[in-house]
MIDOSE-1310 file (N, C-alpha, C; in nm, 2 decimals, decimal comma, always signed):
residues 208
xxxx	+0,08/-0,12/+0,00/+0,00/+0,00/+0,00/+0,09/+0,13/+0,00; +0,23/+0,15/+0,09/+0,26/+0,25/+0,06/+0,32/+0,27/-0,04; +0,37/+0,14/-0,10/+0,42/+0,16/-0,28/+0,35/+0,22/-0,34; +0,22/+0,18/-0,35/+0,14/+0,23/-0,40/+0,08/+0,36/-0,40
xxxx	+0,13/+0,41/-0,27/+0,10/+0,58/-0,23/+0,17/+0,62/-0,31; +0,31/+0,58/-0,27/+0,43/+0,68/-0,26/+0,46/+0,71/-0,47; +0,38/+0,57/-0,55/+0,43/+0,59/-0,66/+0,30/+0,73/-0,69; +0,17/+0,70/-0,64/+0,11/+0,82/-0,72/+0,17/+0,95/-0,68
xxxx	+0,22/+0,97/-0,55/+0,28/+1,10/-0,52/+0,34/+1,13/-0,61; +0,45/+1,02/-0,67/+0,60/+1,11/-0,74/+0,52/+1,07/-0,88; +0,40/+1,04/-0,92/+0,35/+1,06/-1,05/+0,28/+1,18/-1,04; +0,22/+1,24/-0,96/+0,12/+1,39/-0,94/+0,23/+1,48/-0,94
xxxx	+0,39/+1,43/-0,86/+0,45/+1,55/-0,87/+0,51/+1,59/-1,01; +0,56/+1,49/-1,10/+0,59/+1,48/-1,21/+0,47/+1,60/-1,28; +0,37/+1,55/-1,25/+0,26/+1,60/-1,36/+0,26/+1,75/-1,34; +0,28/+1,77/-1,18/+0,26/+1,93/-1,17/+0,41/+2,01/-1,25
xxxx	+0,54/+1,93/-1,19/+0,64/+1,99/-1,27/+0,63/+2,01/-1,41; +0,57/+1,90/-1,49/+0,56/+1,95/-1,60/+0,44/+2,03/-1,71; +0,36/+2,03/-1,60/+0,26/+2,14/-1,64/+0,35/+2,30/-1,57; +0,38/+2,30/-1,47/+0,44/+2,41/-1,47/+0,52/+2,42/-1,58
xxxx	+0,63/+2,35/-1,62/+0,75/+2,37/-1,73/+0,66/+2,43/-1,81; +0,50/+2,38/-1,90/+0,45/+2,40/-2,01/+0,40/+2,57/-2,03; +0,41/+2,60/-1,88/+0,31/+2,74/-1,84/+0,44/+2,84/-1,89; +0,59/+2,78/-1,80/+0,71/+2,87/-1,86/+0,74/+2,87/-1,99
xxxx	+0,71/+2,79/-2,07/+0,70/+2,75/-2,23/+0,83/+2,64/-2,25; +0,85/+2,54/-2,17/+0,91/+2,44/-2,20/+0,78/+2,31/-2,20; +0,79/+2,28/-2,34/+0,68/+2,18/-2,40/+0,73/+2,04/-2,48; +0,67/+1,96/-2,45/+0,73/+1,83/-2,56/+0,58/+1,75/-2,55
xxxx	+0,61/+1,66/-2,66/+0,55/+1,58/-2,69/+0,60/+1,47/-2,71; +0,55/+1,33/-2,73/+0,59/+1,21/-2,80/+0,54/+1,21/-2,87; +0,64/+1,12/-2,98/+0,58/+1,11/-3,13/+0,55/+0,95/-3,18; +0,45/+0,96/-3,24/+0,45/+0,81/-3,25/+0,41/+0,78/-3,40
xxxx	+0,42/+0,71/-3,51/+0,43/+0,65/-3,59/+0,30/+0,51/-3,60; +0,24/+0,50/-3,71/+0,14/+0,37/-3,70/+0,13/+0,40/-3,85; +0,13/+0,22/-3,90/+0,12/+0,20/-4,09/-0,01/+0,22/-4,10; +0,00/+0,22/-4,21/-0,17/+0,25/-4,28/-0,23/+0,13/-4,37
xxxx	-0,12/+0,05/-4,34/-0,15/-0,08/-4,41/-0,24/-0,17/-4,37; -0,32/-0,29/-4,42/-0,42/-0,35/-4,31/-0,57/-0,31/-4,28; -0,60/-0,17/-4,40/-0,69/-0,11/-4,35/-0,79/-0,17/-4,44; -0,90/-0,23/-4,48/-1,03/-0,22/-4,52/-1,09/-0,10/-4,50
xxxx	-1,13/-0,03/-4,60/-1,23/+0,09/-4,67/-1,38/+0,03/-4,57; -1,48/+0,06/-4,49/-1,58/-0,01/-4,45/-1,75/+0,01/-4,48; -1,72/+0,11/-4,59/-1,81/+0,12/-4,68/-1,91/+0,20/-4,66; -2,02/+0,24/-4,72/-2,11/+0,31/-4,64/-2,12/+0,48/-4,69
xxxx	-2,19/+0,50/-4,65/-2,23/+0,68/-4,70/-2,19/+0,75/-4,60; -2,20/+0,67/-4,45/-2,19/+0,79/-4,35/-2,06/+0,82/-4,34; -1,97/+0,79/-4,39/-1,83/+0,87/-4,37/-1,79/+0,97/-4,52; -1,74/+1,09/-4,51/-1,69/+1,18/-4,59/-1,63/+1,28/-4,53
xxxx	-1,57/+1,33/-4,69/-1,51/+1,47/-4,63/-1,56/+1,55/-4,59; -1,52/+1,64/-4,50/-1,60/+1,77/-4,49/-1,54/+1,90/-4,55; -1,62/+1,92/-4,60/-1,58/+2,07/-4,70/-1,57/+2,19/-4,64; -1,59/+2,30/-4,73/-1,61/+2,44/-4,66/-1,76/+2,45/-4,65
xxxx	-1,82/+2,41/-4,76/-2,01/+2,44/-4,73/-2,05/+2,32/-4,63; -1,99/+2,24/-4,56/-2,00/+2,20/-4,44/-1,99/+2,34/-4,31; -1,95/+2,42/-4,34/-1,90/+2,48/-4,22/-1,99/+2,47/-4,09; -2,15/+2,52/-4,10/-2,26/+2,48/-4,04/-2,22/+2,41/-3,98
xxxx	-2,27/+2,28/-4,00/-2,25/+2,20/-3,93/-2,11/+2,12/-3,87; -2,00/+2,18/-3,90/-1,88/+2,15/-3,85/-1,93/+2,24/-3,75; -1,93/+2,39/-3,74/-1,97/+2,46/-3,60/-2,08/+2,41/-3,50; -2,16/+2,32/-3,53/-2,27/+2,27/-3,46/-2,19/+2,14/-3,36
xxxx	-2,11/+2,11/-3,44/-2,04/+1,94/-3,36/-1,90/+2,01/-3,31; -1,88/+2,11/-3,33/-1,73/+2,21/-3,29/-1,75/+2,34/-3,28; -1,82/+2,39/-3,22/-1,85/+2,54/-3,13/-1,73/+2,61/-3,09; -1,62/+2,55/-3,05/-1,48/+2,64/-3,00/-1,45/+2,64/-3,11
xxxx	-1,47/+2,57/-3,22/-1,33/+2,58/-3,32/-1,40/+2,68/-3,47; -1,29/+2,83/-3,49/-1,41/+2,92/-3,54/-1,37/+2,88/-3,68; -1,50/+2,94/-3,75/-1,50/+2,86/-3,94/-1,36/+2,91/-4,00; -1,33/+3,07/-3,97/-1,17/+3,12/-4,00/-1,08/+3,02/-4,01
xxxx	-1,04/+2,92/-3,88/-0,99/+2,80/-3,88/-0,97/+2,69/-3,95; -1,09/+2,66/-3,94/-1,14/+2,53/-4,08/-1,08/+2,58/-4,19; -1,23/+2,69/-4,26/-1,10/+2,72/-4,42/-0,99/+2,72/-4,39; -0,91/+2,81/-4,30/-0,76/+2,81/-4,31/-0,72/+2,68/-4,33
xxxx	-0,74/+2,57/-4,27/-0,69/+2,41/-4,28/-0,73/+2,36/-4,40; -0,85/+2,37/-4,41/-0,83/+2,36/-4,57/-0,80/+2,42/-4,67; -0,80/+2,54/-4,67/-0,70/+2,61/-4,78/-0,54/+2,58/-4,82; -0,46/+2,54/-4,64/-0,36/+2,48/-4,69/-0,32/+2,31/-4,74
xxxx	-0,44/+2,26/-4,73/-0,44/+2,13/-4,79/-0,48/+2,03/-4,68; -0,49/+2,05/-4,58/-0,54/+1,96/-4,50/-0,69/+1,88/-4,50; -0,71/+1,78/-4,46/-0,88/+1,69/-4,51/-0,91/+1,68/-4,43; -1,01/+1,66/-4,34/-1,15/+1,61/-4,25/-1,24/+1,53/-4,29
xxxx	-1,20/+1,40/-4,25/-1,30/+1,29/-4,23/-1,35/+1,33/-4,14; -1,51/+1,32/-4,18/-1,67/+1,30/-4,11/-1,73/+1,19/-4,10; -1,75/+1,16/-3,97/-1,88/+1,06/-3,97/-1,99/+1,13/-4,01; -2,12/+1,10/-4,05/-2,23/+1,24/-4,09/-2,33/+1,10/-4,03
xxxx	-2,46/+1,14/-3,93/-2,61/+1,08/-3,92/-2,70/+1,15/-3,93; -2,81/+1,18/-4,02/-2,89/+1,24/-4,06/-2,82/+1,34/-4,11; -2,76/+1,39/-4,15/-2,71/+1,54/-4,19/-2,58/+1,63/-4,07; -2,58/+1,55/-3,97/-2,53/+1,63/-3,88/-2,41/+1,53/-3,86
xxxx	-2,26/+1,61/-3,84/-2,18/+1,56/-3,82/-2,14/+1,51/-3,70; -2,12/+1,37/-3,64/-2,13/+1,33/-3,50/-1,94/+1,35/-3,46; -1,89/+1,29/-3,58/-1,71/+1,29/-3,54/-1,65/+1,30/-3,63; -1,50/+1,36/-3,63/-1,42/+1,38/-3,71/-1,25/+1,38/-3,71
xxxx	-1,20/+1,36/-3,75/-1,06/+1,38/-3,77/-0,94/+1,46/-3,88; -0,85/+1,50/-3,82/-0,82/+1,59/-3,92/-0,67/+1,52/-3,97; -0,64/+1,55/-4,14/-0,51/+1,48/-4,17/-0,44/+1,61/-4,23; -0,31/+1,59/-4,24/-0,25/+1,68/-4,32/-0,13/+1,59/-4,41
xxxx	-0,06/+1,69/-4,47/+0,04/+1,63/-4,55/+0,10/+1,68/-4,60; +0,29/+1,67/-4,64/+0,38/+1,76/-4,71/+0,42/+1,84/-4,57; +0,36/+1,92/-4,47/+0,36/+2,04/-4,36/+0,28/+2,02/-4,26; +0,30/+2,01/-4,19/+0,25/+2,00/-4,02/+0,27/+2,08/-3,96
xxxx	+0,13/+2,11/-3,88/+0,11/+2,27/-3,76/+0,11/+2,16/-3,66; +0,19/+2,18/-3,57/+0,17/+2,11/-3,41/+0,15/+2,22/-3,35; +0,02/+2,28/-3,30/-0,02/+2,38/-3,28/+0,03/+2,39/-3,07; +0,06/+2,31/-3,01/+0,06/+2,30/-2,85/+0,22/+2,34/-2,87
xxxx	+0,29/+2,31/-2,93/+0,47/+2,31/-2,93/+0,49/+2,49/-3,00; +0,37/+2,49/-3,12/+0,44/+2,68/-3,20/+0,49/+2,64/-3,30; +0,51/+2,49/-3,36/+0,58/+2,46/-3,48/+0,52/+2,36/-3,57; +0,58/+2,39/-3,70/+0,58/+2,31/-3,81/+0,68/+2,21/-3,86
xxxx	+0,65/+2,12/-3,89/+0,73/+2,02/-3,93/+0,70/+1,99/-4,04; +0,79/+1,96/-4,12/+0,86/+1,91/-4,27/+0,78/+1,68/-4,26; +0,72/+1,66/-4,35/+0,70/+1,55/-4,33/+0,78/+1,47/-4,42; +0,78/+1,36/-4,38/+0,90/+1,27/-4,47/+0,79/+1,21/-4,59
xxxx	+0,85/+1,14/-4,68/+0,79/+1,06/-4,81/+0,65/+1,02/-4,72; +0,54/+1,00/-4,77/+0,45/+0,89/-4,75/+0,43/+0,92/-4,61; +0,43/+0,98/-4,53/+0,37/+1,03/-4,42/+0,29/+1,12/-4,38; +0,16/+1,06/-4,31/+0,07/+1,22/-4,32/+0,08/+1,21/-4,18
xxxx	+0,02/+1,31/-4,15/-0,02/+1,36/-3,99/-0,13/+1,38/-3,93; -0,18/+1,33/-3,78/-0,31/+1,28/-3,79/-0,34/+1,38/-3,67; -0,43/+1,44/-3,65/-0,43/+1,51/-3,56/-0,60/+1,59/-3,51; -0,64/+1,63/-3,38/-0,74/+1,68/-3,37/-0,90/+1,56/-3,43
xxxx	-0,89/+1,52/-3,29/-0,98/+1,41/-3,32/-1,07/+1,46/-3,22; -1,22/+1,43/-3,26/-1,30/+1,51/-3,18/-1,50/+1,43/-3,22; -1,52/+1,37/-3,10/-1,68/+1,31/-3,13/-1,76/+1,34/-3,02; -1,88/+1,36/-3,08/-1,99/+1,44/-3,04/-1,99/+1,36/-2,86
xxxx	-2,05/+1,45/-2,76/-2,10/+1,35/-2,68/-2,18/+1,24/-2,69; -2,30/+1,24/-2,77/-2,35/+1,17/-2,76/-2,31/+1,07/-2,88; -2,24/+1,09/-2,91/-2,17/+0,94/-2,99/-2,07/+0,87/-2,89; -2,00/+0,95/-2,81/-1,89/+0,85/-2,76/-1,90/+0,74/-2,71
xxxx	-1,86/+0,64/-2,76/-1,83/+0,49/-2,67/-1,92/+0,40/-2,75; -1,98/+0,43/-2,92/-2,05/+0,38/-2,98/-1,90/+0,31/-3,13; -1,82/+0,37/-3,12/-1,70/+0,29/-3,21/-1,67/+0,39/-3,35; -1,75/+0,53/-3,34/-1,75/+0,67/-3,41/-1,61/+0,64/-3,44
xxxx	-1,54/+0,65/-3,40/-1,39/+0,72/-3,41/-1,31/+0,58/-3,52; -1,34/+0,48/-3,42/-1,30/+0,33/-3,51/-1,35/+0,33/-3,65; -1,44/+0,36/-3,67/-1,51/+0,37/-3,83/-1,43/+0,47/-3,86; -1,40/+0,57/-3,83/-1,32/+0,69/-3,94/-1,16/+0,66/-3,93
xxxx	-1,11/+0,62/-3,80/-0,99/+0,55/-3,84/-0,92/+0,46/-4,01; -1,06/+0,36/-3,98/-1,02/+0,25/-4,10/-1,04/+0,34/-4,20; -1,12/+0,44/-4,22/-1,16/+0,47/-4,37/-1,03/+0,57/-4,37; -1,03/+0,62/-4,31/-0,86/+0,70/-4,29/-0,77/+0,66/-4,36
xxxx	-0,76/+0,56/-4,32/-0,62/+0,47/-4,29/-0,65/+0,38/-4,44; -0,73/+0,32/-4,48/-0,74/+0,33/-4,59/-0,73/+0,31/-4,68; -0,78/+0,50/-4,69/-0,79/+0,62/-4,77/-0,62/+0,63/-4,85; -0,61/+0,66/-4,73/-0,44/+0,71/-4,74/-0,36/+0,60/-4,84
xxxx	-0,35/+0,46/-4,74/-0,31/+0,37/-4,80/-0,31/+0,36/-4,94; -0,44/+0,39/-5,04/-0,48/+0,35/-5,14/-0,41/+0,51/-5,21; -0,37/+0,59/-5,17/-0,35/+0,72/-5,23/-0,18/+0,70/-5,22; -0,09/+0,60/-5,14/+0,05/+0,53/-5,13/+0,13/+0,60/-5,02
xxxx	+0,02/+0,65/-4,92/+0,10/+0,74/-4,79/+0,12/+0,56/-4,71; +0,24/+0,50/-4,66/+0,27/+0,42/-4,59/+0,24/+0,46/-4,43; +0,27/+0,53/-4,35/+0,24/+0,58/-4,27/+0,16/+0,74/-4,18; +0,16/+0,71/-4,09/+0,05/+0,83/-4,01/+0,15/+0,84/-3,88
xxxx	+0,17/+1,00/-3,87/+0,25/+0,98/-3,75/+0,16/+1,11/-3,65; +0,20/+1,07/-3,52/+0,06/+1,15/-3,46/+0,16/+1,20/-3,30; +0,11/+1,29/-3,22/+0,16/+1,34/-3,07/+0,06/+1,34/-3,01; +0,14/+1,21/-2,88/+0,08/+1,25/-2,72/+0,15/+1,31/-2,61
xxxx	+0,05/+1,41/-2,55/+0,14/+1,45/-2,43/+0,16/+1,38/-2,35; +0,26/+1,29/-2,32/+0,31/+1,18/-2,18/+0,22/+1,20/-2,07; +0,18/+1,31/-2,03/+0,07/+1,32/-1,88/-0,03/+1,27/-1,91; -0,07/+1,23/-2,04/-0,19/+1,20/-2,09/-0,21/+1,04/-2,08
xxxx	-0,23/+1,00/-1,94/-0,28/+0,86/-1,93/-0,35/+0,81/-2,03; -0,45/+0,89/-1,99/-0,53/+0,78/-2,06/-0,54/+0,78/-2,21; -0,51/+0,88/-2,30/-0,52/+0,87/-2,42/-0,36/+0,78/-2,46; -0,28/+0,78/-2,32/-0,18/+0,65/-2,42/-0,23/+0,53/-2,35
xxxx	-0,29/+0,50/-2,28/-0,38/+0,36/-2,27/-0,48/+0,35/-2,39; -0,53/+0,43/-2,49/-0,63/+0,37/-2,59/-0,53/+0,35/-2,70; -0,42/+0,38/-2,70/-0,34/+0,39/-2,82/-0,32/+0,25/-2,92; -0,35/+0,22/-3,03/-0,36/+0,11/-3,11/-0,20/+0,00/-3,06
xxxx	-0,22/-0,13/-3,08/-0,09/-0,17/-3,08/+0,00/-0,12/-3,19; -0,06/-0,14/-3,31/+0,09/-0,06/-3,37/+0,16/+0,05/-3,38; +0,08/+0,14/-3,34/+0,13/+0,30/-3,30/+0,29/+0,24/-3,20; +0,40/+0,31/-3,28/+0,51/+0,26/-3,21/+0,57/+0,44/-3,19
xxxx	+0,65/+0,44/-3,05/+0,70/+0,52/-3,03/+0,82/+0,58/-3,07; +0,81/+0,69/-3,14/+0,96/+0,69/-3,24/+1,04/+0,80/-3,17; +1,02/+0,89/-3,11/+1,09/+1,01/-3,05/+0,98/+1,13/-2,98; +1,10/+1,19/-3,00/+1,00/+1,33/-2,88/+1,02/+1,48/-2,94
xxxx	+0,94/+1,55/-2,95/+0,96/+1,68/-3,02/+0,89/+1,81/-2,89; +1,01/+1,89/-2,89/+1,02/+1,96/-2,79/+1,02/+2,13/-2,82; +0,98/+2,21/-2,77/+0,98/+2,35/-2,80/+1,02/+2,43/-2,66; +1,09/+2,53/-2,69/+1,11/+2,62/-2,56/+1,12/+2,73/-2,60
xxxx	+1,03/+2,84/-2,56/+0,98/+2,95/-2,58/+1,07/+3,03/-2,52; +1,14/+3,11/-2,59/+1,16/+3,32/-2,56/+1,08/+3,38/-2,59; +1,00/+3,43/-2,50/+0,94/+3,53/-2,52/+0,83/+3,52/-2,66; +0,83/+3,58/-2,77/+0,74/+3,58/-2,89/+0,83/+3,43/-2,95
xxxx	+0,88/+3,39/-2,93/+1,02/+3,28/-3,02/+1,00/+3,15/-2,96; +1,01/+3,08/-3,04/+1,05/+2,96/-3,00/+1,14/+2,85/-3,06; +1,19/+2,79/-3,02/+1,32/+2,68/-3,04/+1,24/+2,55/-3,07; +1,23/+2,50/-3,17/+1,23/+2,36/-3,15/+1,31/+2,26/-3,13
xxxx	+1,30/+2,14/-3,10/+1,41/+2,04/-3,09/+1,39/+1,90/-3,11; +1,42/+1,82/-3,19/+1,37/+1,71/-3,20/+1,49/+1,57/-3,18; +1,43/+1,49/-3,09/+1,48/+1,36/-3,06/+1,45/+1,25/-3,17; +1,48/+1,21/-3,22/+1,46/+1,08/-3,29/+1,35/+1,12/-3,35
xxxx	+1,26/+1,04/-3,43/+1,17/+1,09/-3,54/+1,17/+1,12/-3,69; +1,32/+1,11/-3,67/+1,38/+1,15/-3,80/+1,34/+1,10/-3,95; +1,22/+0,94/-3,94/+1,23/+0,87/-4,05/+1,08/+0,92/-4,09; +1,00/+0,98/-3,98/+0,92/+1,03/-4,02/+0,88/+1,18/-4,05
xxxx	+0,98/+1,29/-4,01/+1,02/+1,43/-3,99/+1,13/+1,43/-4,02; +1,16/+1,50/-4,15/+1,26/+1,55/-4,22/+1,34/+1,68/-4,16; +1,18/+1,81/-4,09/+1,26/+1,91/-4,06/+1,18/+1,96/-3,94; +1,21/+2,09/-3,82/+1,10/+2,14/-3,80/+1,14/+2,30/-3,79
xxxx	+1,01/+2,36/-3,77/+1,08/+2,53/-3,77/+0,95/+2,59/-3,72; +1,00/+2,72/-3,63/+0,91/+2,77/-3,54/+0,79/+2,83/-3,65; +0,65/+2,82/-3,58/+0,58/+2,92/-3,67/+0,49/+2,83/-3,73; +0,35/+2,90/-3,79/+0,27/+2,82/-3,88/+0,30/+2,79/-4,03
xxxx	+0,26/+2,72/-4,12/+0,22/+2,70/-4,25/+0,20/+2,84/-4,36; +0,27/+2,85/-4,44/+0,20/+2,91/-4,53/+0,12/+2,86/-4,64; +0,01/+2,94/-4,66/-0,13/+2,90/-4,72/-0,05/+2,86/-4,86; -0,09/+2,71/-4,88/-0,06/+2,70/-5,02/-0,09/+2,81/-5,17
């Protein structure tokens, strides 16, 4: 029992140290890597892209995230898979490719051959725990596949139990990508990652 105290202490203390670090602008993430191979397409109407004349109802299933946003993501090339039921979008996922905005770190990264980037996954409340997310995975995954992207590489924040307990078995850990902030500036830094990140550099995307 006191193993058991003593380890959640020095995991709470960890978590507070590094939420503090995040507040001074010392930030990282892991990076992790998963093939796209293996996937079956699973057919059906209810999954698609979401457009710009989607925006409606992207704002209806995504209220914080403003339409300025969206276009911008899509203007630079990025896609949104939709689940859609009746008309209304319940979940979605966002891919990019060629350039990555890791929006929590302040940077962009250079993607390697055949790698997209998976990022901002988000289902309705009342979908969750119905398998929403699992259906847009496979059509994702693919999607991609059949278009000759080999892999998807994606970031979890380490404090983040529980989203690295749902993490697929093949999602393998490839390195860590780090940012530390001066002031308006930031430094990136990247540990291993290399086969799927070519480059990275402070700052957003320019609109294709």
């Amino acid at each position: 029992m006191r193993r058991a105290w003593r380890a959640l202490a020095e995991s709470t203390s960890r978590d507070l140290f590094w939420r503090a670090a995040a507040v001074l602008g010392y930030r990282r993430l892991w990076l992790y890597v998963q093939p796209t191979s293996g996937h079956a397409h699973p057919g059906g109407s209810d999954v698609r892209a979401v457009r710009e004349s989607d925006l409606a109802a992207y704002r209806a299933a995504r209220p914080d995230t403003p339409p300025g946003e969206v276009r911008r993501r899509l203007r630079a090339g990025d896609r949104c898979s939709g689940l859609w039921r009746n008309g209304q979008l319940v979940a979605h996922r966002w891919v990019s490719c060629g350039w990555a905005e890791v929006t929590y770190l302040g940077v962009t990264v250079e993607l390697g051959p055949g790698v997209l980037h998976h990022y901002d996954v988000h289902t309705i409340p009342a979908e969750r725990r119905r398998y929403a997310q699992s259906r847009l995975t496979t059509a994702m995954f693919a999607e991609a596949s059949n278009e000759g992207a080999s892999a998807v590489f994606f970031t979890v924040l380490p404090e983040n139990r529980a989203m690295r307990a749902f993490l697929p078995v093949e999602a393998t850990r490839v390195g860590t990508l780090t940012s530390v902030g001066f002031g308006r500036h930031r430094l990136p830094i990247l540990r291993g990652g290399h086969a799927c990140i070519l480059g990275v550099r402070p700052g957003h995307r320019t609109l294709r």
